[in-house]
C-alpha positions in Angstrom: 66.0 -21.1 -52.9 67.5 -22.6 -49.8 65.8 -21.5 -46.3 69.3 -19.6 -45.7 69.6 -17.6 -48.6 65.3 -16.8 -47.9 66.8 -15.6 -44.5 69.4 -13.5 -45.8 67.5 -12.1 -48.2 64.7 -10.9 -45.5 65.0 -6.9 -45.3 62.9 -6.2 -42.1 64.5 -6.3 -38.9 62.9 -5.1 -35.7 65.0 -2.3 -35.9 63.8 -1.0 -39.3 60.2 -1.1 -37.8 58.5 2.6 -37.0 57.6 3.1 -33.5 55.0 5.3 -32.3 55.6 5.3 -28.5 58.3 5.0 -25.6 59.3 1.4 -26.2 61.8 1.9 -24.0 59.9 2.9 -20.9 58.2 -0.8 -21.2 59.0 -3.8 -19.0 61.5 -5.6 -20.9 59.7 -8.7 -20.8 57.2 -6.9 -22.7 59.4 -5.6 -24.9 60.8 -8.9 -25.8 57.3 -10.5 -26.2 56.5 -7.6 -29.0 59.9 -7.8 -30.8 59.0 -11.4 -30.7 55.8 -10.9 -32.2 57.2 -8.5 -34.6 59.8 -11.2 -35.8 57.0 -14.2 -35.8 54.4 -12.6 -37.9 56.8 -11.5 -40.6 58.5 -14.8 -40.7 55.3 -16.7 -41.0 55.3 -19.8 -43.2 51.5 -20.2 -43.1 49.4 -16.8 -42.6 46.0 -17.1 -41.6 46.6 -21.2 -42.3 46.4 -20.3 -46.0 49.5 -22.2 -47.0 51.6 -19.1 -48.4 54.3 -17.5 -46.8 53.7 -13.4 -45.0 56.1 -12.4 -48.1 53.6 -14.0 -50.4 50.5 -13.4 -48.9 51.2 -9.7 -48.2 52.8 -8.7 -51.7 55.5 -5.8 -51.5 55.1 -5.4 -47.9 56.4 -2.1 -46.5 56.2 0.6 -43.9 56.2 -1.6 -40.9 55.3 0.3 -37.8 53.9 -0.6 -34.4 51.5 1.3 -32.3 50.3 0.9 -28.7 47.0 2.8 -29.9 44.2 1.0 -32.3 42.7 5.0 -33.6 46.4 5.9 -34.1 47.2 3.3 -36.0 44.1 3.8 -38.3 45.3 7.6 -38.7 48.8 6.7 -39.3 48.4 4.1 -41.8 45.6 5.7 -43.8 48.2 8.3 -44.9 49.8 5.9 -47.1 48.1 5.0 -50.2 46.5 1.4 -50.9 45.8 -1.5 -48.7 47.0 -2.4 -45.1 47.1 -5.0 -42.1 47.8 -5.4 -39.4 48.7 -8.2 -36.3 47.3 -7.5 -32.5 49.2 -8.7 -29.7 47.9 -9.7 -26.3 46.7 -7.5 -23.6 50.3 -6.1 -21.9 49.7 -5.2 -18.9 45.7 -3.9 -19.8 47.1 -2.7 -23.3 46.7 -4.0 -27.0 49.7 -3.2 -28.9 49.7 -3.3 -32.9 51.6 -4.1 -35.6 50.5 -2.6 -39.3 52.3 -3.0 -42.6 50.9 -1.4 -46.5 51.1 -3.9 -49.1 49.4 -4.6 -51.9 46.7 -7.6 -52.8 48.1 -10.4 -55.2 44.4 -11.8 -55.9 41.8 -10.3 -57.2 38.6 -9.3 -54.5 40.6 -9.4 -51.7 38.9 -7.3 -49.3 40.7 -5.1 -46.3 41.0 -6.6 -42.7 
């Protein structure tokens, strides 16, 4: 498959993402750097330097959201069943911000981050 059809065929767009707080009330430098983010860690080619692409690594990846809150995220995503991850951002302005996705594990072992 041709890196153009992969792009076309890539579902998640910042806009389908859940978000948990008043994005718009940020700096828009901020919010550029976490729609960047957002976009970067879902089009990975290499996560965690394994070689294997985010779509691989992170089988059947769904129900993206982002949180400006660690303990909400936990309580959010722990209403869904199975596994989930998640990517931190750097500190905004004194403030982690958090990006979490379900999926499921495609090896065997594979333990929760």
């Amino acid at each position: 498959m041709s890196r153009q059809a992969s792009l076309k065929n890539q579902v998640v767009r910042f806009k389908d993402i859940d978000i948990t707080f008043e994005f718009n009330r940020m700096p828009s430098y901020d919010r550029e750097y976490l729609k960047t983010m957002v976009i970067e860690t879902i089009n990975n080619r290499s996560v965690k330097h394994s070689g294997r692409s985010f779509e691989s690594y992170y089988r059947n990846a769904s129900n993206f959201a982002l949180f400006n809150n660690y303990d909400t995220m936990e309580d959010w995503m722990d209403d869904f069943s199975g596994d989930f991850s998640y990517a931190a951002s750097h500190l905004l302005h004194g403030k982690k911000y958090y990006l979490a996705w379900t999926h499921s594990w495609d090896w065997p072992n594979k333990k929760r981050n």
